[in-house]
C-alpha positions in Angstrom: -2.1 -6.7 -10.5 -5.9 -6.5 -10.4 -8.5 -4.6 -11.6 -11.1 -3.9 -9.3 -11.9 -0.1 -10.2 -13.3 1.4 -13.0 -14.8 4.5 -14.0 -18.0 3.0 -14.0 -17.9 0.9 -10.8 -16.4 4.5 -8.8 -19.8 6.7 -10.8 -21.5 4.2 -8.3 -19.8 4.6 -4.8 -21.2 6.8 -2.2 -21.0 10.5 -2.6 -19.9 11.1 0.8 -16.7 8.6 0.3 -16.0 10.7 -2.5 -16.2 13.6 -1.1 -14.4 12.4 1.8 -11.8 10.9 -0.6 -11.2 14.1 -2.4 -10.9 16.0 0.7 -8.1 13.6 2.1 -6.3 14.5 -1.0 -6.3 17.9 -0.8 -5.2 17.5 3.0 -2.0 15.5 1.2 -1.8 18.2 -1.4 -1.3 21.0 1.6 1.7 18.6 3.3 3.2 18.6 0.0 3.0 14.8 -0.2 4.4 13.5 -3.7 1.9 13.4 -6.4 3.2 9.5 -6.2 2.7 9.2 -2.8 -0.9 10.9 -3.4 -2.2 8.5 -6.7 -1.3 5.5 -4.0 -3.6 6.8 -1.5 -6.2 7.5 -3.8 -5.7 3.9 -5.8 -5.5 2.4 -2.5 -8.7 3.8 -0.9 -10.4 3.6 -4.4 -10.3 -0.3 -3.9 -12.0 -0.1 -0.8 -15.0 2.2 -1.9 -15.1 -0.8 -4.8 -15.4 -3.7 -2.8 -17.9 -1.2 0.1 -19.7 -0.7 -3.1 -20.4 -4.4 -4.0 -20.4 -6.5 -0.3 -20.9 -3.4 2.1 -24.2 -1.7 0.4 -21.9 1.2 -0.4 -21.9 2.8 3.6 -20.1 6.0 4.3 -16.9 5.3 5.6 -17.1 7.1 8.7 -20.0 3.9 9.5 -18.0 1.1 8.8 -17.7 -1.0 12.1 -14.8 -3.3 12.9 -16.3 -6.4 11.6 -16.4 -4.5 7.6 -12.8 -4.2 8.2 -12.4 -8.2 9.3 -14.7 -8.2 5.9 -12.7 -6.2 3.9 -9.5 -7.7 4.8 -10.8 -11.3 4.6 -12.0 -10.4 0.5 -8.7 -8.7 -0.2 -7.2 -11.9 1.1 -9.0 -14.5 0.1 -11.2 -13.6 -2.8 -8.8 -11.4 -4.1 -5.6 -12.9 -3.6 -3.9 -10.1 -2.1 -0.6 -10.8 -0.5 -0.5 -10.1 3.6 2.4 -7.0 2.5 -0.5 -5.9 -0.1 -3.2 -6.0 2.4 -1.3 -4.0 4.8 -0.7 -1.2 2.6 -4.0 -1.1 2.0 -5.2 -0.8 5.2 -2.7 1.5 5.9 -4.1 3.6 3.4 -7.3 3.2 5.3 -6.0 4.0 8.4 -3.9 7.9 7.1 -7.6 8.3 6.0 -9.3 7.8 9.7 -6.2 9.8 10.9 -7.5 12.1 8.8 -10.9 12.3 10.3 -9.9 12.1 13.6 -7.7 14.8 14.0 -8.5 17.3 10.8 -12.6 16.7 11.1 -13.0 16.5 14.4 -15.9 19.0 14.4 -17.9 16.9 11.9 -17.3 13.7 13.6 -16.1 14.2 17.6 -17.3 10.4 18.1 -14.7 8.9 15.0 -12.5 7.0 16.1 -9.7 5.0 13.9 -10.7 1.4 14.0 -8.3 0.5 11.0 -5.2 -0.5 13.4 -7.3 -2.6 16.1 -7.7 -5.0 13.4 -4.9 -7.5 13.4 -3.7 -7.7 10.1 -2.4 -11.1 8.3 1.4 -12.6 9.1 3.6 -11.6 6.2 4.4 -14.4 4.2 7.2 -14.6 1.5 5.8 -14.5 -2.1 9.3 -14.3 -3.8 11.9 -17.0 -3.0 15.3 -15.6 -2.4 17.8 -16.1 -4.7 21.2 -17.2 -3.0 24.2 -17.0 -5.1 27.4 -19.0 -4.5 30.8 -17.0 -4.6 31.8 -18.5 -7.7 28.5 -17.2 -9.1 29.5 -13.3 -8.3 33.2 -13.6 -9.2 32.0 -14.6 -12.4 29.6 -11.5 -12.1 32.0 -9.4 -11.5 34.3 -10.7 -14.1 32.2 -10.3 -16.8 30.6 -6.7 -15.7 34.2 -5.5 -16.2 35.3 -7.0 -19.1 32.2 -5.4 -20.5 33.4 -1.7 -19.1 30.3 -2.0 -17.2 32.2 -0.7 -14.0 29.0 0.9 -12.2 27.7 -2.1 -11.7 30.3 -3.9 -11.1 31.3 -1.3 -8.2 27.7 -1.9 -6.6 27.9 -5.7 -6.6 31.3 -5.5 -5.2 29.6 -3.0 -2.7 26.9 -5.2 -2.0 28.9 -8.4 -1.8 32.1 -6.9 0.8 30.5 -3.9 2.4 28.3 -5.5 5.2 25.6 -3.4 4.0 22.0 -4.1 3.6 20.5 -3.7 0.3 18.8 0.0 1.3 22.2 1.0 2.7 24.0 0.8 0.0 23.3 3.9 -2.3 
């Protein structure tokens, strides 16, 4: 996990991307989006108005062009280490914001357009390597989760283990 924001770094970033920022989250607030689903957003696009603040002389957002996105992308990725699923979320975050524009402020901006999705974003790449266990490795499991009256989770590796199911599936 990084730390790119601060209170001090955000004091700095263009009052119109704050505004715009705050606005967006109201919009969310009026769907009745979680308040998790809203501190993402606004964590998410915080980042950006960070890094517009130090490599993109702090432009409203509604100005950024294309090649700030390649930009963007290309620090989260390589200066910052982001992982390809990271820098999608990100954009993505981005890109709910320009929706936002588009259809919601329409009468402010009838020229926006989103640019977020027409840049291609990076090929996910695993970060975690799998873990594979053997049969003899969940019988064992098993054995000891219910020798330790641990029976929950004993039932959801059996589940998980003879059910077919994928992971999300099984709840």
């Amino acid at each position: 996990m990084n730390d790119i924001t601060s209170p001090e770094l955000l004091a700095q970033v263009n009052p119109d991307n704050i505004a715009l920022l705050s606005d967006f989250l109201d919009y969310l607030k009026s769907l009745q989006r979680s308040e998790l689903t809203i501190r993402g957003y606004e964590s998410d696009i915080n980042i950006a108005w960070v890094w517009n603040l130090k490599h993109n002389d702090n432009l409203p957002y509604v100005d950024w062009t294309k090649r700030q996105v390649v930009k963007y992308q290309n620090w989260l990725l390589n200066e910052n280490n982001n992982s390809p699923a990271r820098i999608k979320r990100l954009k993505s975050s981005l890109s709910s914001l320009s929706n936002y524009i588009e259809s919601v402020l329409d009468d402010e901006y009838p020229d926006y357009r989103n640019i977020i999705k027409k840049v291609e974003s990076p090929v996910n790449q695993p970060v975690r390597e799998k873990t594979v266990f053997t049969n003899e490795q969940i019988s064992t499991l098993l054995s000891q989760l219910t020798e330790n009256g641990c029976y929950d989770k004993a039932c959801a590796v059996a589940l998980a283990l003879y059910s077919g199911r994928r992971k999300a599936e099984l709840v």
